[in-house]
C-alpha positions as CSV (number, residue, x, y, z in Angstrom):
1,X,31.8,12.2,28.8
2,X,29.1,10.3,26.8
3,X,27.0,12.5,24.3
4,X,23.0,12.4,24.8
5,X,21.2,10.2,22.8
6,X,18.3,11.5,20.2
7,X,16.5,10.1,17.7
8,X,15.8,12.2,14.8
9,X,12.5,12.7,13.2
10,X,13.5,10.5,10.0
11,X,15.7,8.0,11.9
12,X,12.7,7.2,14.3
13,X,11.1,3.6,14.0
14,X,8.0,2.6,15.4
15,X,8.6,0.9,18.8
16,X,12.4,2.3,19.5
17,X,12.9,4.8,22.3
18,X,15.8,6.8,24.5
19,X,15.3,6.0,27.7
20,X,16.8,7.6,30.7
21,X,18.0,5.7,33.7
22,X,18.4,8.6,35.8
23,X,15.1,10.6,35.2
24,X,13.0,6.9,34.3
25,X,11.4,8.5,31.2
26,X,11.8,9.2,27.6
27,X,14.1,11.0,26.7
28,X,13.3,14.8,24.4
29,X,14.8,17.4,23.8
30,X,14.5,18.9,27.1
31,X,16.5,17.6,30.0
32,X,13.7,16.7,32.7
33,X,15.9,17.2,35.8
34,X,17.3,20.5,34.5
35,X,14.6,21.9,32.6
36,X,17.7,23.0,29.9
37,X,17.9,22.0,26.4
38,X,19.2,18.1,26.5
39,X,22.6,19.1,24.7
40,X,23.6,20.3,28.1
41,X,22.6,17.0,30.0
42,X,25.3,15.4,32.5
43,X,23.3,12.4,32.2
44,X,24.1,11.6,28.9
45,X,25.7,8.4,30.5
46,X,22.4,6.9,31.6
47,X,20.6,7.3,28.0
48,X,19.8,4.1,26.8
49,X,17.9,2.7,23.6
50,X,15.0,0.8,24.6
51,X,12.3,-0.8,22.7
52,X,8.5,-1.0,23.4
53,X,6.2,-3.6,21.7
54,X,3.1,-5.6,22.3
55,X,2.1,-9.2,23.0
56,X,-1.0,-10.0,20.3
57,X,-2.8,-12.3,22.1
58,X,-2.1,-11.0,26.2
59,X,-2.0,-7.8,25.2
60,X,0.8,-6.9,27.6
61,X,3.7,-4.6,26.8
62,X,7.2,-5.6,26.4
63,X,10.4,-4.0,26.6
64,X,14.2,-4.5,25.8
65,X,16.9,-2.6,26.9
66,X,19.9,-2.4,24.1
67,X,23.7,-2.4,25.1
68,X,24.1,-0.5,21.6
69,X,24.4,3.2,21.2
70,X,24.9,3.3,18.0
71,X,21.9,3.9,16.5
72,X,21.6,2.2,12.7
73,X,22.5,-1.0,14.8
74,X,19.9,-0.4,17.6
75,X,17.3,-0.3,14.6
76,X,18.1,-3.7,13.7
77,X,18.1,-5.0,17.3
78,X,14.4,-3.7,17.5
79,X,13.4,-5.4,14.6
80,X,14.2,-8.5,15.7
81,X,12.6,-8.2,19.4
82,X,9.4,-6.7,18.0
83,X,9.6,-9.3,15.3
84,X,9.7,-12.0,18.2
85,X,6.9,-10.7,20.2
86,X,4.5,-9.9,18.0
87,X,4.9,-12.9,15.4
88,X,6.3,-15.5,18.1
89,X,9.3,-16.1,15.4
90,X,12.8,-15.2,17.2
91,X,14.7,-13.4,15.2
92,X,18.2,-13.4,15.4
93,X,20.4,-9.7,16.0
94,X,22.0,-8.5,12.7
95,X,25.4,-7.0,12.8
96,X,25.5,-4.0,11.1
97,X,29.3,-4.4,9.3
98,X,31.5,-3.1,6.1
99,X,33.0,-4.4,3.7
100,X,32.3,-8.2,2.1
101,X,29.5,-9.6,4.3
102,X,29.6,-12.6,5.7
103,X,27.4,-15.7,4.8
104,X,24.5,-16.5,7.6
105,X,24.3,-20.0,8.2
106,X,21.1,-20.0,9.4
107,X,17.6,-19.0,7.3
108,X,16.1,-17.0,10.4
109,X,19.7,-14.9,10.5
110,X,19.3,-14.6,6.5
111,X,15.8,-13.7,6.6
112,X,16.6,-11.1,9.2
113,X,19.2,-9.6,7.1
114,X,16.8,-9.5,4.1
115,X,14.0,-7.8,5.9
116,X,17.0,-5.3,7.3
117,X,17.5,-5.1,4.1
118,X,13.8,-4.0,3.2
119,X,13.7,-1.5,6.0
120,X,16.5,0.3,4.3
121,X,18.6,-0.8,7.7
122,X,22.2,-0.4,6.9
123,X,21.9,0.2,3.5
124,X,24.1,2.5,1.2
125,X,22.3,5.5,0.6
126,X,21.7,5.1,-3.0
127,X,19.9,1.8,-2.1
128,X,17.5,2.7,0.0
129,X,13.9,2.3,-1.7
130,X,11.8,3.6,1.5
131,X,9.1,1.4,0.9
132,X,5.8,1.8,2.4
133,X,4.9,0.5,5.8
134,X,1.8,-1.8,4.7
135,X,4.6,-3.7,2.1
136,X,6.6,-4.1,4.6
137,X,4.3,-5.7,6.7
138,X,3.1,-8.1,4.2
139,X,6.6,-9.1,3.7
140,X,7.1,-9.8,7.0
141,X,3.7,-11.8,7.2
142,X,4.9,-13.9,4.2
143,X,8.2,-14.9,6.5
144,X,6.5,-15.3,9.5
145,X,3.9,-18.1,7.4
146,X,6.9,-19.6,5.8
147,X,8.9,-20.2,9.2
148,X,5.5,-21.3,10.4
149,X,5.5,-23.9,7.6
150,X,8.8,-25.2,8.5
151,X,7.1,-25.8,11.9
152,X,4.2,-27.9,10.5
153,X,6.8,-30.2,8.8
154,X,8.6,-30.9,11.2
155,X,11.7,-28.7,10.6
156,X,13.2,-26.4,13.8
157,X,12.9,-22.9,12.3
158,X,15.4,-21.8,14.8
159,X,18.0,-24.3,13.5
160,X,17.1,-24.9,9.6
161,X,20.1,-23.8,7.8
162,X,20.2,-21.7,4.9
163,X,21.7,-24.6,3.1
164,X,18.7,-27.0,3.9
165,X,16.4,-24.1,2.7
166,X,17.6,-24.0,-0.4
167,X,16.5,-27.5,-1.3
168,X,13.3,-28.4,-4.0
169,X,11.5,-30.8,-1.4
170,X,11.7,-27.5,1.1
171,X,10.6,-25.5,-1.4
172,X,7.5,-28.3,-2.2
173,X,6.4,-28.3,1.5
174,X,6.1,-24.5,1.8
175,X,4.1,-24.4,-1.7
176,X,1.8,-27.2,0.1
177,X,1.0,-25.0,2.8
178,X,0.4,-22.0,0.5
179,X,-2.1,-23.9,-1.4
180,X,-3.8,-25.6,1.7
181,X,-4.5,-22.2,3.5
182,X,-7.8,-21.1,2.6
183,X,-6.9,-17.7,3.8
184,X,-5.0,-17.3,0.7
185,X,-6.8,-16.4,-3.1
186,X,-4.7,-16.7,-6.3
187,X,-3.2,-13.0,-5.7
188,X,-1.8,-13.5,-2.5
189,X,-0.2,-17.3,-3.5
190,X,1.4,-15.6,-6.1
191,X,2.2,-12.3,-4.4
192,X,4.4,-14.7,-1.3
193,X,6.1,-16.9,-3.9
194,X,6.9,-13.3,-5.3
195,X,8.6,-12.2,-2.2
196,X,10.5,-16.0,-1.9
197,X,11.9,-15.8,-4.9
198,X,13.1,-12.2,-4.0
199,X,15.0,-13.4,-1.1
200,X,16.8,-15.8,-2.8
201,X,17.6,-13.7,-5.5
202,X,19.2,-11.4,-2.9
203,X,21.1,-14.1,-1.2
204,X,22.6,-15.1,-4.4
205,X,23.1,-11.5,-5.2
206,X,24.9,-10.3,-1.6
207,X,26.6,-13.6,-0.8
208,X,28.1,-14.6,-4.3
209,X,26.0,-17.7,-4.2
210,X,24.8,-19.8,-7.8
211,X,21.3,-18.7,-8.1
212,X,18.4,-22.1,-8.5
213,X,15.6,-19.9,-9.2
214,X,13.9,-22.6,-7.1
215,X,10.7,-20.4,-6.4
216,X,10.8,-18.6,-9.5
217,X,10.5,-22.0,-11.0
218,X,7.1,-22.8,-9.4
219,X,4.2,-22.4,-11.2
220,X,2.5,-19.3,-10.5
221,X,-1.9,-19.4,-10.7
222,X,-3.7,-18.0,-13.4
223,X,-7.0,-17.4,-14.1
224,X,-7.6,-13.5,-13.0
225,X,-10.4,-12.2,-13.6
226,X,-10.5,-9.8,-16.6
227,X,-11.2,-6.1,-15.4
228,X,-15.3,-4.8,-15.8
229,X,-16.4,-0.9,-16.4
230,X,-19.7,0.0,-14.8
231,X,-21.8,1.4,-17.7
232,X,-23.6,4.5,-18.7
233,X,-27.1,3.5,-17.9
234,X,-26.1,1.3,-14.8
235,X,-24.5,4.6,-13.4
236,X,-27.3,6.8,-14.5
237,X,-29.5,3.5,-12.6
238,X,-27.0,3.8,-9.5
239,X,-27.2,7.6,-9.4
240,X,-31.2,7.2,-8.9
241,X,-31.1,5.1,-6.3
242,X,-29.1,6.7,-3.9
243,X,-31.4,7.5,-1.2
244,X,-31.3,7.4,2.9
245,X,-34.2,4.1,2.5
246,X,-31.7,2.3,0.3
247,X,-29.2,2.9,2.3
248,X,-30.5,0.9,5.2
249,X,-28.7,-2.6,5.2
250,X,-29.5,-5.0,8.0
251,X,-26.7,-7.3,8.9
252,X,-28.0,-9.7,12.0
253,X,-31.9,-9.7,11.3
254,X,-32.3,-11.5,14.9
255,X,-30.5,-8.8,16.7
256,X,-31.7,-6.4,14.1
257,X,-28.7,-4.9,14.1
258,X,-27.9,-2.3,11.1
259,X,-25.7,-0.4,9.0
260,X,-26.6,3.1,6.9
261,X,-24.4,3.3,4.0
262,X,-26.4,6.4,2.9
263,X,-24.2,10.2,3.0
264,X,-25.6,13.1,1.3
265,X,-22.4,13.5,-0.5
266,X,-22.1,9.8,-2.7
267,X,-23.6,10.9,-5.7
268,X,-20.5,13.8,-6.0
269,X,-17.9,11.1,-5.4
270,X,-19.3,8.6,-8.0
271,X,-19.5,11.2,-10.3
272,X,-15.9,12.6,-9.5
273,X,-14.5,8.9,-9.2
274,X,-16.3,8.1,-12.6
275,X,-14.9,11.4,-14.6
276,X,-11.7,11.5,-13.3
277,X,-10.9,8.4,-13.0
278,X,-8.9,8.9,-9.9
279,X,-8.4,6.6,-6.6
280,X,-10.3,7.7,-3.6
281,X,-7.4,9.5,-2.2
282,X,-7.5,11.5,-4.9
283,X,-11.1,11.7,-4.9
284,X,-11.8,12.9,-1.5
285,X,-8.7,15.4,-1.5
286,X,-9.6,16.9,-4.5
287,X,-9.9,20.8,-3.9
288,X,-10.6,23.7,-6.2
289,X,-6.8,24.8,-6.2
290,X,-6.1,21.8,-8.0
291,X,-8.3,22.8,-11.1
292,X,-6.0,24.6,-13.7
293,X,-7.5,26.9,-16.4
294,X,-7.2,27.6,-20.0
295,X,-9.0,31.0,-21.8
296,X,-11.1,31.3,-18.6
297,X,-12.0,27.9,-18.4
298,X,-11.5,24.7,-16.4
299,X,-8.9,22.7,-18.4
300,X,-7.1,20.4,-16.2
301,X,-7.1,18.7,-13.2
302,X,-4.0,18.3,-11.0
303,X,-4.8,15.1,-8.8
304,X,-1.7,14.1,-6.6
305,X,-1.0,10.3,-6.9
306,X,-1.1,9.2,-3.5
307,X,-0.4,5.4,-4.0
308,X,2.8,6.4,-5.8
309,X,3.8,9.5,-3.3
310,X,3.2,6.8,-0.4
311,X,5.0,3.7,-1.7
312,X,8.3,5.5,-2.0
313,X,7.7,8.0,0.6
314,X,7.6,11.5,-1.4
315,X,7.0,14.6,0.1
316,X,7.2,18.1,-0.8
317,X,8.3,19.1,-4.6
318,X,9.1,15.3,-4.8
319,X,5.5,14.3,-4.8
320,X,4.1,12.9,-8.5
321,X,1.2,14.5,-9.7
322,X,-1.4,13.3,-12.6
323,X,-2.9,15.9,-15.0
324,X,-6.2,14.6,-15.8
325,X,-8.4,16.5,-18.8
326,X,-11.6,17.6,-17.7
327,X,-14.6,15.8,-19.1
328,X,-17.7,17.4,-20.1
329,X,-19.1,15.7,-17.1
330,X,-16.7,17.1,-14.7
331,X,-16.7,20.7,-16.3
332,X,-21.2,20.5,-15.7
333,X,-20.2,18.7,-12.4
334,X,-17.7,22.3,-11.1
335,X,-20.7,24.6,-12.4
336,X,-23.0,22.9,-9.8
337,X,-20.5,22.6,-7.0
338,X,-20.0,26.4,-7.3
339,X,-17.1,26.7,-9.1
340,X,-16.9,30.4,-10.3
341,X,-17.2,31.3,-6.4
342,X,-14.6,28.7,-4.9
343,X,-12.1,28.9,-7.9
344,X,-8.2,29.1,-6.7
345,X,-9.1,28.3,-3.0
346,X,-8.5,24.8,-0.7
347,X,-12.5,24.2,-0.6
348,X,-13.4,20.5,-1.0
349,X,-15.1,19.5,-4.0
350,X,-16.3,16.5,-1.9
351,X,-18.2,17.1,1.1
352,X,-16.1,20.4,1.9
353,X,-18.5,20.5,5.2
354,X,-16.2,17.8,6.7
355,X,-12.9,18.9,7.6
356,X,-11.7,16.2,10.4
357,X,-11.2,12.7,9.9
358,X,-11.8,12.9,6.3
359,X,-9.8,9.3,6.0
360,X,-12.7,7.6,6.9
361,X,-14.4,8.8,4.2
362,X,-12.5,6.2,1.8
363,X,-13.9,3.2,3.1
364,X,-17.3,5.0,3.4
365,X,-17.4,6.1,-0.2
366,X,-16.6,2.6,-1.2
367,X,-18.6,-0.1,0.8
368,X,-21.8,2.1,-0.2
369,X,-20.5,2.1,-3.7
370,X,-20.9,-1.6,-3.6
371,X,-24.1,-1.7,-1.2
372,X,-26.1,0.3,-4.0
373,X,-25.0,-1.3,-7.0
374,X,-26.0,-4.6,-5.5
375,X,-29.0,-3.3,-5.5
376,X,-28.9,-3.0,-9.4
377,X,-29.6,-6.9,-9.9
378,X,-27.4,-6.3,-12.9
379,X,-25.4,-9.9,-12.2
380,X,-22.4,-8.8,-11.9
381,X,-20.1,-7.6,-8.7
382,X,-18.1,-4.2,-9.5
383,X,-16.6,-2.2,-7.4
384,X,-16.0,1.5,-6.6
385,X,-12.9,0.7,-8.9
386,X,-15.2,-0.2,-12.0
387,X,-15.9,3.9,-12.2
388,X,-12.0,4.1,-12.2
389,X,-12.0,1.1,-15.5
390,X,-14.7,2.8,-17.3
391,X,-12.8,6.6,-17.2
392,X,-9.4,4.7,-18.5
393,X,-10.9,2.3,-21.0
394,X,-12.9,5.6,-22.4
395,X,-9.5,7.7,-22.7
396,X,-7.4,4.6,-24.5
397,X,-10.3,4.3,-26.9
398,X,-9.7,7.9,-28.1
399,X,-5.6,8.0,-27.4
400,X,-4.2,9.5,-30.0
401,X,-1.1,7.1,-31.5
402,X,1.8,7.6,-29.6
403,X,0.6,9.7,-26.7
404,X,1.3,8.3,-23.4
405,X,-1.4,6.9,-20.7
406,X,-2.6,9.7,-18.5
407,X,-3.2,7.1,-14.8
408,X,0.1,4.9,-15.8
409,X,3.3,5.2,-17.2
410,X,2.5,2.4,-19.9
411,X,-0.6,0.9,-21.8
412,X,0.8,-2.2,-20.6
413,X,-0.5,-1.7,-16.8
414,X,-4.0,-0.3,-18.1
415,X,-4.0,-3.6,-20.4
416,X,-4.0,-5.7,-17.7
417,X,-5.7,-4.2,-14.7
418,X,-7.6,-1.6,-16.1
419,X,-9.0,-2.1,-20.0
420,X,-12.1,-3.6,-20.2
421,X,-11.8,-6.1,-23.1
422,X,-16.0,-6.2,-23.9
423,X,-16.2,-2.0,-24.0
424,X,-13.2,-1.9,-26.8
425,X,-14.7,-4.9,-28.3
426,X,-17.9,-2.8,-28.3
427,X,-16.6,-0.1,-29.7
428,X,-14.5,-1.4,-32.2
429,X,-17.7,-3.2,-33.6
430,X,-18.3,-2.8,-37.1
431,X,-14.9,-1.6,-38.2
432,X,-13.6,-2.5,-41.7
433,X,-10.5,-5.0,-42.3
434,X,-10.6,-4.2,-45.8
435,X,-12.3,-1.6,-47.9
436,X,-15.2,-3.7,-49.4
437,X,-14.5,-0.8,-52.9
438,X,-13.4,-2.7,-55.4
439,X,-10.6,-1.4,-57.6
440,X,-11.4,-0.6,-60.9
């Protein structure tokens, strides 16, 4: 007697069902015909996997039904039919085996054992790195453009060996393509050659092969821009002009179409975003809970850090927090939010009025962020971010030696991302090399 299929809450993967032949539905954890809890099914027989995804460009739905009930190796059968039907690319099935694994002779087969890989597919337990669905999907974009590439040149991605891959004129032709999309800026270029040279690390690494380093060897483009702070009087500027009439941007002037980037709560979140230096996550979470005392007094923030917690999936007493001081700003910034009255509870400090949907809020708080400061004339293009750049250039100017970064887990990160070179310059102005004292 067969066993009734299930998929577990932290096995299941977007597009993979159980399907029931005998009921012709999903399969939960109640038995449809019976009405009893599925462990008692006699159908257990007729419980297939099934998968579920969606032509792009029709827009009509797809389905596969899998031989496989086993289900680590249904997950990789999945991949490979959504793979094919929502990229066009056909992906070859990946055998999930133990022991020494076997060379693929062909790129498509080794590129769908790497992006197994990724997915955490068959992978020991220690190994697993749970990265975040929106990586994963760029990794996957940067394989479907690089099979696509193959196309252009004239190569069959569903023959081109692994062996041909691996060859500096192959190599050449994809860089080509990288630099002749004009969808692609200086971050992304680099960020795909990134994830090229990761696969062929990995082949070298699983299959015993001599590593070339052929992608690490191409150059990768400089020229990033270095990182701006938004400054005291264009913030005190931006804070005044934050009105409903300012707010008012008109995109089509024939159709007269328009957008209101105005919301009576953006001068809170500038100010939060500016003395907290937090990401918007962070920002429009933020509740009264989260502020710690000392003597009486606000003393510290605890702000959870959401990109982190999200990239490697962490929930519970797993999830990193970041304990921010608490500015002068921010302490004047509590009093008027009504902080005596809402200490210790979940209330909002950022528009605690809205309690559904408060996601939307992100993009909200940052295309007006923009919007506004346009309005400044000042020359320059910041961003919601340069709030975020002036709160962690202002706390490394007055690190103490030898005390650790409070947003990052080392100067070098702020240094390069974060750090405005022209405020430290600034402030450093007028120091003394030597003591101009003479001895006598």
């Amino acid at each position: 007697m067969s066993i009734p299929l299930i998929i577990a809450i932290e096995d299941r993967q977007q597009g993979l069902r159980v399907w029931c032949d005998k009921c012709r539905c999903e399969v939960s954890k109640i038995c449809k015909s019976t009405r009893q809890p599925l462990s008692t099914c006699t159908n257990a027989d007729k419980h297939k996997f099934k998968v579920f995804a969606t032509d792009p460009e029709s827009g009509k739905k797809k389905t596969k039904t899998l031989a496989t009930r086993n289900l680590n190796q249904a997950k990789l059968e999945a991949t490979g039919f959504i793979d094919e039907v929502e990229n066009g690319v056909k992906r070859l099935p990946v055998q999930q085996t133990k022991g020494k694994p076997e060379l693929p002779q062909l790129l498509i087969e080794g590129i769908s054992k790497y992006l197994a890989f990724k997915e955490d597919i068959g992978v020991p337990f220690h190994k697993r790195r749970k990265l975040e669905d929106k990586y994963l999907g760029e990794i996957k974009g940067a394989f479907t453009f690089l099979l696509q590439s193959l196309h252009k040149h004239q190569h069959d991605p569903n023959t081109f060996t692994l062996e041909d891959f691996l060859d500096d004129f192959i190599v050449g032709e994809i860089c080509e393509e990288l630099e002749n999309s004009p969808a692609f800026g200086k971050r992304t270029y680099n960020k795909r050659l990134q994830f090229y040279t990761s696969f062929e690390y990995w082949l070298s690494k699983t299959f015993k092969l001599s590593y070339q380093g052929l992608f690490e060897d191409v150059p990768r483009k400089k020229g990033k821009k270095e990182p701006e702070a938004i400054t005291e009087d264009e913030f005190d500027r931006l804070l005044d002009i934050i009105t409903p009439e300012n707010g008012i941007r008109v995109v089509n002037y024939r159709s007269k179409k328009r957008e209101n980037h105005y919301y009576p709560w953006l001068e809170v979140g500038f100010r939060i975003a500016l003395e907290t230096g937090g990401r918007r996550p962070g920002i429009v979470y933020l509740q009264f809970n989260n502020i710690q005392e000392k003597n009486g007094l606000p003393n510290i923030i605890k702000m959870e850090d959401v990109k982190h917690n999200n990239q490697f999936k962490l929930t519970g007493d797993d999830k990193k927090y970041l304990y921010i001081p608490i500015s002068e700003g921010m302490l004047q910034l509590l009093i008027e939010l009504g902080y005596d009255h809402h200490k210790g509870t979940d209330h909002y400090l950022l528009a605690p009025e809205i309690l559904k949907n408060r996601h939307t809020m992100l993009d909200k708080l940052t295309r007006a962020f923009t919007y506004y400061y346009s309005q400044l004339d000042t020359g320059r293009h910041l961003t919601l971010y340069s709030c975020r750049r002036a709160n962690i250039t202002e706390e490394y100017l007055n690190r103490a030696p030898g005390v650790a970064p409070i947003h990052h887990s080392s100067d070098k990160i702020e240094k390069a991302s974060y750090i405005a070179p022209k405020v430290v310059a600034a402030a450093k102005s007028g120091r003394k090399v030597f003591s101009l004292t003479k001895k006598t």
